[in-house]
C-alpha positions in Angstrom: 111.9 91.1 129.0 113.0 93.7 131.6 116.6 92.3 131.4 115.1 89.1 133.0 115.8 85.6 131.4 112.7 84.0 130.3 112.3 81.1 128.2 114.7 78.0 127.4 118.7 79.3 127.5 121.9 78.1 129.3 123.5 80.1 131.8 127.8 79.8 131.2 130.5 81.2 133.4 133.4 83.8 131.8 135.2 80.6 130.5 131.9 79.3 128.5 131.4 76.3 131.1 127.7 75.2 131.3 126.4 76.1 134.7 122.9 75.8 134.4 120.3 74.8 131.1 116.8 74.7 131.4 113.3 77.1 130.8 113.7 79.9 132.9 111.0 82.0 134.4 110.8 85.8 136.1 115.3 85.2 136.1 115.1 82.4 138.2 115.3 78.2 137.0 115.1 74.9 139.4 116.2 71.8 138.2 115.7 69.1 140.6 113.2 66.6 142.5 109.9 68.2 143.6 107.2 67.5 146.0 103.4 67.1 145.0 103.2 71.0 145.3 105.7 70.9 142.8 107.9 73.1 145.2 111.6 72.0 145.5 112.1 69.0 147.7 115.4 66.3 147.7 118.2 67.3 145.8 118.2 70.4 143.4 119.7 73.4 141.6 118.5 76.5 141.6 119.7 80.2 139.9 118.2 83.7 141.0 119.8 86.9 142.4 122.7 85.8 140.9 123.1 82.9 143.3 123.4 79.2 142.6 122.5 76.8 145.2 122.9 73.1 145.2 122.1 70.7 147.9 119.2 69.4 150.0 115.5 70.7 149.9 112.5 70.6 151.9 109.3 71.7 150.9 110.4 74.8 149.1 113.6 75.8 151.8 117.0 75.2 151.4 117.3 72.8 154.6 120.2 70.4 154.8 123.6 70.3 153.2 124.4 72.5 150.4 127.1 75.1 148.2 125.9 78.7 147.9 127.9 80.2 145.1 127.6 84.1 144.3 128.6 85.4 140.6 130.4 87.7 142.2 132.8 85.3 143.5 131.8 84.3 147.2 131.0 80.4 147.6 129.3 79.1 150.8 129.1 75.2 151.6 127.2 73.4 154.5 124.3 73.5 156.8 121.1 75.4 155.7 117.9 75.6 157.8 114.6 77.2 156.4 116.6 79.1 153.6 119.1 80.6 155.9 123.3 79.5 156.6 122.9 77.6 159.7 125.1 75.2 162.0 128.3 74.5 160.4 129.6 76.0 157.3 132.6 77.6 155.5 132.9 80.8 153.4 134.8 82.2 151.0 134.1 86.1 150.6 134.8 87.6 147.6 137.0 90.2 148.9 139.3 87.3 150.5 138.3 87.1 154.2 136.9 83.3 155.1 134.8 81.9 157.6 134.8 78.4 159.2 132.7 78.2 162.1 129.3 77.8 163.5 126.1 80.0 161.7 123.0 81.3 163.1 119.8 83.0 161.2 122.8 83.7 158.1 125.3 84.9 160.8 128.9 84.0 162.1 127.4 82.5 165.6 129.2 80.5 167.9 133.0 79.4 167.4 134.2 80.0 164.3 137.4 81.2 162.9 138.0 84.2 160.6 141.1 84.3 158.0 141.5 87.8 157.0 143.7 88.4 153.3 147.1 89.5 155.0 147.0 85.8 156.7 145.9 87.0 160.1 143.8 85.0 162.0 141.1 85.3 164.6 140.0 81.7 166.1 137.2 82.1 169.1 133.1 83.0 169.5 131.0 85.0 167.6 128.0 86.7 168.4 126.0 88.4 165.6 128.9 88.7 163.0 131.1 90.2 165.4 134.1 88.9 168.1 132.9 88.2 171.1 133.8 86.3 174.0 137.2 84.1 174.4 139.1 84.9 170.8 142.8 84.5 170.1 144.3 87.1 166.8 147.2 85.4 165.4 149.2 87.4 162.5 150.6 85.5 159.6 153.3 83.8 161.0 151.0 82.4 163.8 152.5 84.8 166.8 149.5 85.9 169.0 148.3 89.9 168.5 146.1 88.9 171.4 144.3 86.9 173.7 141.3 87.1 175.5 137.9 88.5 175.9 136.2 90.5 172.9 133.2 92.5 173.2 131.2 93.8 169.4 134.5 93.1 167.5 136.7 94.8 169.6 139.4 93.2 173.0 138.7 93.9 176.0 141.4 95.3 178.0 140.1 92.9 181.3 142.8 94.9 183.7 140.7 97.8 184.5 142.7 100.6 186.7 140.5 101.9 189.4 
């Protein structure tokens, strides 16, 4: 039906592994504890937009602890508040950067450090998905690029000539 699941199937990963089984509706399935609205609420899995999530519910929201894992090959795990990455979490893009740090409203926010896929390293605040602040870049033996203020992703050269 418009190249939506629909019905009873089992979703498997390129090996065959059983992720999900259950009745699907409109391409998305929930398997878990509900509330008297019947909305998720507890612990639960759920598959759409080729997602799967797994963790704590509350009426409806992903709110709690919980793994966000993307078919494409990104995985997400820790805090969630009303359906969004927030507090304290750790990601693995797929592309091979990774996040471990603070989240706010989905976004790198607060102190967090970024591994990049050459092994260098940026350890320090965030603001909006982008360096800012107090931020040390290490390369990939550890040796400091630099150290210092950031402003939107970029150092700040603090020793302005007049």
């Amino acid at each position: 039906m418009n190249g939506q699941r629909d019905g009873e199937g089992i979703l498997t990963d390129k090996e065959g592994r059983e992720i999900i089984k259950g009745i699907w509706e409109n391409d998305e399935i929930y398997k878990g504890e509900v509330n008297s609205e019947g909305q998720p609420h507890g612990k639960g899995v759920e598959v759409r937009n080729e997602e799967r999530y797994e963790g704590d519910w509350v009426n409806g929201l992903r709110e709690g602890k919980g793994t966000l894992t993307s078919f494409n090959g990104g995985k997400y795990v820790g805090d969630f508040a009303n359906n969004l990455r927030e507090g304290q979490g750790e990601i693995t893009y797929n592309n091979g950067y990774a996040y471990d740090g603070q989240w706010k409203e989905d976004k790198h926010e607060g102190k967090g450090t970024m591994t990049y896929p050459n092994g260098e390293k940026y350890e320090g605040d965030w603001v909006n998905n982008n360096r800012h602040g107090e931020g040390t870049q290490t390369d990939q033996e550890g040796n400091i690029n630099y150290e210092g203020k950031w402003k939107d992703n970029n150092s700040e050269n603090i020793e302005k000539q007049e």
